[in-house]
C-alpha positions in Angstrom: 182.8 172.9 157.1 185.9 170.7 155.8 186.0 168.5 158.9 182.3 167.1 157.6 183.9 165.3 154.6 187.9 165.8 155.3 189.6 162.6 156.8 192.8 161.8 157.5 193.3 159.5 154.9 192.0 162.2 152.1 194.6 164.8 154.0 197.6 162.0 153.8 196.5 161.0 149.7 196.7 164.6 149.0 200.0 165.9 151.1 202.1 163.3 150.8 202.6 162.2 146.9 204.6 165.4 146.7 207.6 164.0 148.6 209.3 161.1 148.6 210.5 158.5 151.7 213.1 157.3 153.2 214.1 155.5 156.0 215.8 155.4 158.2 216.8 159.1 158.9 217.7 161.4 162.1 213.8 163.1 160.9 211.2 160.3 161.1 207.7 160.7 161.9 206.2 159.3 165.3 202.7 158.9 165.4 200.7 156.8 168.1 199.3 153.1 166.8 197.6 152.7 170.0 197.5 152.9 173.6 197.1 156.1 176.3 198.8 157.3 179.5 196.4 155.2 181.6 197.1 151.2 181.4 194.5 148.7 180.8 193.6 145.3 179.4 191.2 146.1 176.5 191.7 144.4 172.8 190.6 147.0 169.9 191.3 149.7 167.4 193.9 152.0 167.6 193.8 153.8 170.5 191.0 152.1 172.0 193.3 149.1 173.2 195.2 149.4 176.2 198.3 148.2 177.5 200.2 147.6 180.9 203.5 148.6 180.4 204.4 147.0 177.1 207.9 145.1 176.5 209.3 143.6 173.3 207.3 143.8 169.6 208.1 142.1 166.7 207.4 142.1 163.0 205.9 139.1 161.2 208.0 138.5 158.3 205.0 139.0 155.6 205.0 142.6 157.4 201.2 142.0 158.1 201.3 141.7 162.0 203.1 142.6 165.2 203.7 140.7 168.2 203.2 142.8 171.8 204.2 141.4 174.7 202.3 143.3 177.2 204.0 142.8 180.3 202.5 143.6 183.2 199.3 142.3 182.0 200.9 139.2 181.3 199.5 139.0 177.7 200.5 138.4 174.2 198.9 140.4 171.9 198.8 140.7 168.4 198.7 144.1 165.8 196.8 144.0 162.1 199.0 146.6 160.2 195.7 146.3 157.8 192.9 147.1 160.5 194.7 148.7 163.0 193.1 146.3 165.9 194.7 145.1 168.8 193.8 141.1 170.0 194.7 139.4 172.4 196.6 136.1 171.5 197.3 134.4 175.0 197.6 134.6 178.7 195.9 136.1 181.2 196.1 138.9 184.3 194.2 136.2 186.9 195.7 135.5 190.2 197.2 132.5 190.7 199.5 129.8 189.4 202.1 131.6 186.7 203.9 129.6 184.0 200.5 127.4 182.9 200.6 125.7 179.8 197.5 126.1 177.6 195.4 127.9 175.0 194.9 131.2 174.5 193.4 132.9 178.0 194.3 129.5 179.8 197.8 130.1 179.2 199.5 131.7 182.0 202.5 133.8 181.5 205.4 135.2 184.7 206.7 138.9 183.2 207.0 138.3 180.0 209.1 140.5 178.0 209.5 139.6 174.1 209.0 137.4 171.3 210.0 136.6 168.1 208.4 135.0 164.8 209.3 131.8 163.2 210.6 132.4 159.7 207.3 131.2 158.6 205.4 133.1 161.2 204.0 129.8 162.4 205.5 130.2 166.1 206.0 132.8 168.4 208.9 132.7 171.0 208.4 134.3 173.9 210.8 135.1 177.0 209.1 135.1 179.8 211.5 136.4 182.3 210.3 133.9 185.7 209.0 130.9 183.2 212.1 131.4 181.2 211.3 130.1 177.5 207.8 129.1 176.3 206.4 129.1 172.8 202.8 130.0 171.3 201.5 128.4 168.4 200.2 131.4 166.6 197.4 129.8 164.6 195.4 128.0 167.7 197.4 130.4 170.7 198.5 126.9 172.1 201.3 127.9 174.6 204.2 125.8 175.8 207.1 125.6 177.8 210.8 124.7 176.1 213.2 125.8 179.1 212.0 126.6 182.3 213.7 127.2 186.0 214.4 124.6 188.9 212.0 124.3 191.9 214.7 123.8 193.9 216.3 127.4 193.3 219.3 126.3 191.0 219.9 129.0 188.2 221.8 127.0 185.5 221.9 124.1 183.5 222.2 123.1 179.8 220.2 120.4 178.7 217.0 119.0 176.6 213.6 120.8 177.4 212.7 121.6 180.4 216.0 120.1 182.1 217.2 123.1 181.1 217.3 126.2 183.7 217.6 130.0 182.8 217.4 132.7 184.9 215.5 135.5 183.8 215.7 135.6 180.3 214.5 139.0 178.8 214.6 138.4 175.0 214.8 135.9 172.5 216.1 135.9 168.3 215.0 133.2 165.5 218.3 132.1 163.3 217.1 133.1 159.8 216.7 129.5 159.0 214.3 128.4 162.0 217.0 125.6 162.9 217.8 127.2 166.5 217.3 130.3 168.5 219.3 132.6 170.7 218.6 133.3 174.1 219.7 136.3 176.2 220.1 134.2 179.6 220.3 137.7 181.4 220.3 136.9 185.4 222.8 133.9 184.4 225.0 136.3 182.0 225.2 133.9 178.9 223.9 133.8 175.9 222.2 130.4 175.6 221.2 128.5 172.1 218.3 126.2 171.6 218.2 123.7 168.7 214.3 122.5 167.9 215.3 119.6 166.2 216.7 118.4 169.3 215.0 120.8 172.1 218.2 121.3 173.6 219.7 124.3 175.4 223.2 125.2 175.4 225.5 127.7 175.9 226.6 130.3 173.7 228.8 132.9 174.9 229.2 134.3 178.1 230.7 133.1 181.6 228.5 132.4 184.3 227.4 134.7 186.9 230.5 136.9 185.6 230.5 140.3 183.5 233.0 142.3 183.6 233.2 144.1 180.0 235.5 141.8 178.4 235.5 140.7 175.0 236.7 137.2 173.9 235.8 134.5 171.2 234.9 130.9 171.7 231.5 129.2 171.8 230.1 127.1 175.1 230.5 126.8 178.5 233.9 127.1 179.9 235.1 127.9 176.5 233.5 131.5 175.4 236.5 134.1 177.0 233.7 137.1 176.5 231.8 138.3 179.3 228.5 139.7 178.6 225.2 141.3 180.4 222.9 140.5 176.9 219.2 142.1 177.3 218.2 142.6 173.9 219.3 141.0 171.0 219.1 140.4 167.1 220.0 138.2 164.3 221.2 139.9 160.9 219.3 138.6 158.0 222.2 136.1 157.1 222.7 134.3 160.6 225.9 135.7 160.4 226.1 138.3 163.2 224.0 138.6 166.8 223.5 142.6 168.3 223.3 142.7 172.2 222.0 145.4 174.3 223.7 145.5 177.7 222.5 147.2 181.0 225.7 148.1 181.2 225.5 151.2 178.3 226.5 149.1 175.8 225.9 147.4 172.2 227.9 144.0 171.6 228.3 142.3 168.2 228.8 138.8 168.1 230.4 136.5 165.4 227.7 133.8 165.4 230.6 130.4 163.9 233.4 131.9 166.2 231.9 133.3 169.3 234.3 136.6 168.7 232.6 139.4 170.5 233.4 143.0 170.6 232.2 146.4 171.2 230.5 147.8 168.1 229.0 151.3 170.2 228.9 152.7 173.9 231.4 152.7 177.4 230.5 150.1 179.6 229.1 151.3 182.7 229.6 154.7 181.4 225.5 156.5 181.1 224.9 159.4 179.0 222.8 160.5 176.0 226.0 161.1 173.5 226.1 160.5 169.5 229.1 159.7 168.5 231.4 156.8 166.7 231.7 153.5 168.8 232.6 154.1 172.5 232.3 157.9 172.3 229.0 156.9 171.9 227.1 156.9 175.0 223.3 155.2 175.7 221.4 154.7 179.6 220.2 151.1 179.8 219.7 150.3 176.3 217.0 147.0 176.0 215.3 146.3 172.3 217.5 146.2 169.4 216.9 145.4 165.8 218.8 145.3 162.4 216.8 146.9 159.2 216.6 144.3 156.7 219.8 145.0 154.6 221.7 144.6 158.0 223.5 148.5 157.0 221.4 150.0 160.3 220.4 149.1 163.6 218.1 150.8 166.1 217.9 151.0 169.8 215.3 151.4 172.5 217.4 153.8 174.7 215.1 152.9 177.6 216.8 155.3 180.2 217.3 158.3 178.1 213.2 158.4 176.2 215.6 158.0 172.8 215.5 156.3 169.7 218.9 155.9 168.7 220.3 154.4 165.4 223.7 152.8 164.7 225.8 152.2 161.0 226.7 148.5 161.8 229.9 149.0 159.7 231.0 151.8 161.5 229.4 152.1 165.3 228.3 155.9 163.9 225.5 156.6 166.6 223.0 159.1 166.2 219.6 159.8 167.5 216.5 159.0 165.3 213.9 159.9 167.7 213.2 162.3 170.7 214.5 164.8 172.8 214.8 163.2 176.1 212.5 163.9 177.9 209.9 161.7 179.1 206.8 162.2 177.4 204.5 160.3 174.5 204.3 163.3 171.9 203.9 162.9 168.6 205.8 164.7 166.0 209.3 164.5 164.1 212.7 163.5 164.7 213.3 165.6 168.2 210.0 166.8 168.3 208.6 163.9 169.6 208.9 162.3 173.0 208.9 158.5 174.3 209.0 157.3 177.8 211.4 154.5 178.8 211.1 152.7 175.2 211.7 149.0 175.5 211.3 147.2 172.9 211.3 147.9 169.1 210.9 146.3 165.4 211.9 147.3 161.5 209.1 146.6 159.2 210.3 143.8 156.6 210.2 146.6 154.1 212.3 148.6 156.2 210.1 152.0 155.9 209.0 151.7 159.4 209.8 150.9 162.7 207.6 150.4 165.6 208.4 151.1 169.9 206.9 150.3 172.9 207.0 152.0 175.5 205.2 153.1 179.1 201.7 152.1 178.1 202.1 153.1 174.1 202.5 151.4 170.6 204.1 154.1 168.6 205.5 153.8 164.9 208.1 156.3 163.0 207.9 156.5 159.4 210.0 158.1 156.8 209.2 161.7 156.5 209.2 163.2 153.6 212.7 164.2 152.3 212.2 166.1 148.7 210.4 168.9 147.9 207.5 168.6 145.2 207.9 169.3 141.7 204.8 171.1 141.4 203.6 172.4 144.5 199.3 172.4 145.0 197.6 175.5 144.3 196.2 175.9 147.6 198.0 174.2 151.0 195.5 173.5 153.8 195.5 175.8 156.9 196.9 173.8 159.7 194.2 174.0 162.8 195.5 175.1 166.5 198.1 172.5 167.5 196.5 170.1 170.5 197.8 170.1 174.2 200.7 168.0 174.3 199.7 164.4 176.3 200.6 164.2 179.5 203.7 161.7 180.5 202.9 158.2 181.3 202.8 157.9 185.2 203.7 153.9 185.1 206.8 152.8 184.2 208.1 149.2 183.4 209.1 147.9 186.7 209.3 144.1 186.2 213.1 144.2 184.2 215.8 142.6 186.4 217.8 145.4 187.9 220.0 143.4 190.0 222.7 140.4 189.4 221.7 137.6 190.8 221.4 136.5 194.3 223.3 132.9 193.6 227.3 134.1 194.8 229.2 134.0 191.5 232.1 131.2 190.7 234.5 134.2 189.3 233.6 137.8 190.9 233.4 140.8 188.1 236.0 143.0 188.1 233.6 145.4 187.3 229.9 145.7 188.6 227.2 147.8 186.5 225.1 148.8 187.5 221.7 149.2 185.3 220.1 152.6 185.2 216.4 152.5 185.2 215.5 156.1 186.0 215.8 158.1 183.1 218.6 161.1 183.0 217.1 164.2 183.5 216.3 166.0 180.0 219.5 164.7 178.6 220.2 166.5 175.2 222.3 164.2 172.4 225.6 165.7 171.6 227.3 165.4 168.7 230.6 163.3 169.1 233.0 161.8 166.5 231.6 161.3 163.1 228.0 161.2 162.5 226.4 160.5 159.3 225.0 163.1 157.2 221.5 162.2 157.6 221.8 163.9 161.1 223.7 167.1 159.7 221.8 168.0 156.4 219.1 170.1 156.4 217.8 172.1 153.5 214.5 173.2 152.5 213.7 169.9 151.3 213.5 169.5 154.8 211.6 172.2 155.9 209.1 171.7 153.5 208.9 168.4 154.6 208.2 169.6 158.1 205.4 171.7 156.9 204.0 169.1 155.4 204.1 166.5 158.3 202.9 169.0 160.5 199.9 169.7 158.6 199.0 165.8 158.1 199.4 165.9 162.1 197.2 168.9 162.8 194.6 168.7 160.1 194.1 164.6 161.0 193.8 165.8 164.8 191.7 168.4 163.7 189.2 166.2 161.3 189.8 162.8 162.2 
């Protein structure tokens, strides 16, 4: 019998070699990195670990670990990319007092829902959405608070540490140099800055308590004239440029020295699963965002349509990378494969891969292979009976704000959005405007390359 000495690395050594990467392309390959439909708390190797409907992830920048913020556990935890094993770093799912200061499981987190590394990997930030900003030193899992909400129920206030008040802040963004950090200040609609050699908070862009799908320019508090509904966001490489995900069906870019903000892809308060060119574009409830390391791409967690959708930062050209739309956790390629309400997701410092989170899954999509071999092999493997498609996650992230806040606003929006959380049914992406040719060639390069993923898939079911 083959499966008695056949493994999956043997099946990936021998396939593979004949075709060559790239990345990223409307074909990659999803395959699971841990996780299963049913939640848990366990620490371990691949799919051994489980998760509680897992938020934001984030890339180290030496590419050897990723950050989880599992967020209805309450944990951080950490991924080798060598081993494959999942740890816990901090927190823990007790009862009790939230937003505890402390190391490792004596840490106590509220909802948190990402993080991001230090440039020198030292720190991890976190934002926990009802503790507001805290930070984990990633060597000894201290955890402490830098920004944190009022007892007595104000919302808002710039200031040094903890005399500054968020209000649900859902992700946070290292400057490239490590002097400050963004905040997306969602419940409070502002972008908020911290600067560590000072440890104060202050506002970005934004108006308070006001969105109403306007762009502007300025930086600070009653100077900023954009009004903005951040969830996710990213720094490009150079510090030059901030990406924002909106509730709202939208993708902001932000001029970091001027505060100049404007659409770069989706209608506000307009939900659909459309590819397209800038607003033609159309996303439902877009959360994680993140720029591919020469800053040319960006990809989406497209959280109410179950897509992975990628955007040319020159252009606004929107297509989808991964899924079909319906809910599900398949694996397989490019629309072959299904997610479930992703929310948060990472490029690889190398740019070949990028990993999601989403329902109670870690899931990765590499480059498939895109040229056909020069010598094919003398004999190709049989691929074995295809397995039952996994059944669809039956928790969903629940903890995300999904309302404005409670406080009455100083200006009232023109406009209110409201964000989608329930996925639209079976959506399929339409082409609209110009798309780039990654997601309109197809040739037998590319079928080959099918064949061949499909057979590392089967055979490694098969013989793992």
């Amino acid at each position: 019998m083959m499966g008695a000495v056949l493994s999956r690395s043997v099946i990936l050594a021998v396939l593979l070699p004949y075709a060559k990467a790239s990345f990223p392309a409307s074909d990659g390959m999803a395959t699971t990195l841990g996780g299963a439909q049913s939640s848990g708390t366990e620490d371990g190797l691949g799919t051994n670990a489980k998760f509680d409907s897992p938020g934001g992830v984030a890339f180290s920048h030496d590419g050897a670990t990723v950050s989880i913020v599992d967020t209805d556990n309450g944990f951080l935890r950490t991924y080798s990319v060598a081993t494959g094993e999942f740890t816990l770093l901090a927190g823990n799912s007790a009862t009790g007092a939230n937003c505890v200061d402390g190391i490792g499981t004596n840490a106590k987190f509220n909802t948190p829902t990402s993080s991001a590394f230090s440039p020198d990997d030292a720190t991890l930030l976190v934002a926990d959405t009802a503790c507001n900003m805290r930070s984990i030193n990633v060597a000894t899992g201290e955890t402490t608070t830098l920004g944190g909400s009022d007892p007595d129920g104000d919302t808002f206030a710039d200031g040094v540490g903890t005399n500054a008040i968020f209000y649900m802040t859902e992700d946070v963004a290292f400057s490239p140099d490590g002097a400050t950090a963004v905040i997306s200040d969602t419940g409070n609609f502002l972008i908020r800055k911290y600067t560590f050699a000072t440890g104060e908070t202050t506002t970005m862009v934004g108006q308070l308590y006001t969105n109403d799908c306007t762009d502007g320019t300025g930086i600070g508090a009653g100077t900023s004239t954009a009004t903005i509904y951040p969830k996710g966001i990213a720094f490009s490489s150079d510090g030059a440029t901030l990406l924002v995900t909106e509730p709202s069906n939208t993708i902001r870019s932000i001029v970091v020295t001027s505060g100049e903000t404007t659409f770069l892809a989706g209608t506000c308060s307009s939900a659909g699963a459309v590819d397209g060119t800038g607003t033609s574009a159309l996303f439902d409830n877009p959360k994680g965002i993140a720029f591919s390391p020469d800053d040319t791409t960006a990809v989406v967690a497209d959280y109410g349509n179950n897509l992975i959708r990628s955007i040319v930062v020159s252009t606004g050209v929107t297509t989808t990378l991964a899924g079909i739309g319906d809910l599900g956790s398949d694996d397989g390629i490019g629309t072959n494969t299904l997610f479930g309400m992703p929310a948060g997701i990472a490029f690889s410092p190398d740019g070949a891969t990028v990993v999601v989170a989403h329902s109670n899954r870690i899931r990765q999509i590499e480059a498939a292979p895109t040229e056909s071999p020069t010598e094919s092999p003398t004999k190709s493997p049989t691929p074995s009976p295809t397995m039952s498609p996994t059944k669809s996650p039956t928790k969903s992230p629940t903890k995300s704000p999904t309302k404005s806040p409670t406080k009455s606003p100083t200006k009232s929006p023109t406009k209110s959005p409201t964000e989608a959380s329930t996925p639209s049914p079976t959506p399929s992406p339409t082409a609209g405007g110009e798309v780039s040719s990654a997601a309109t060639t197809f040739s037998a390069a590319r079928s080959l390359k099918v064949l061949l993923s499909a057979t590392v898939m089967a055979l490694s079911a098969a013989f793992a």
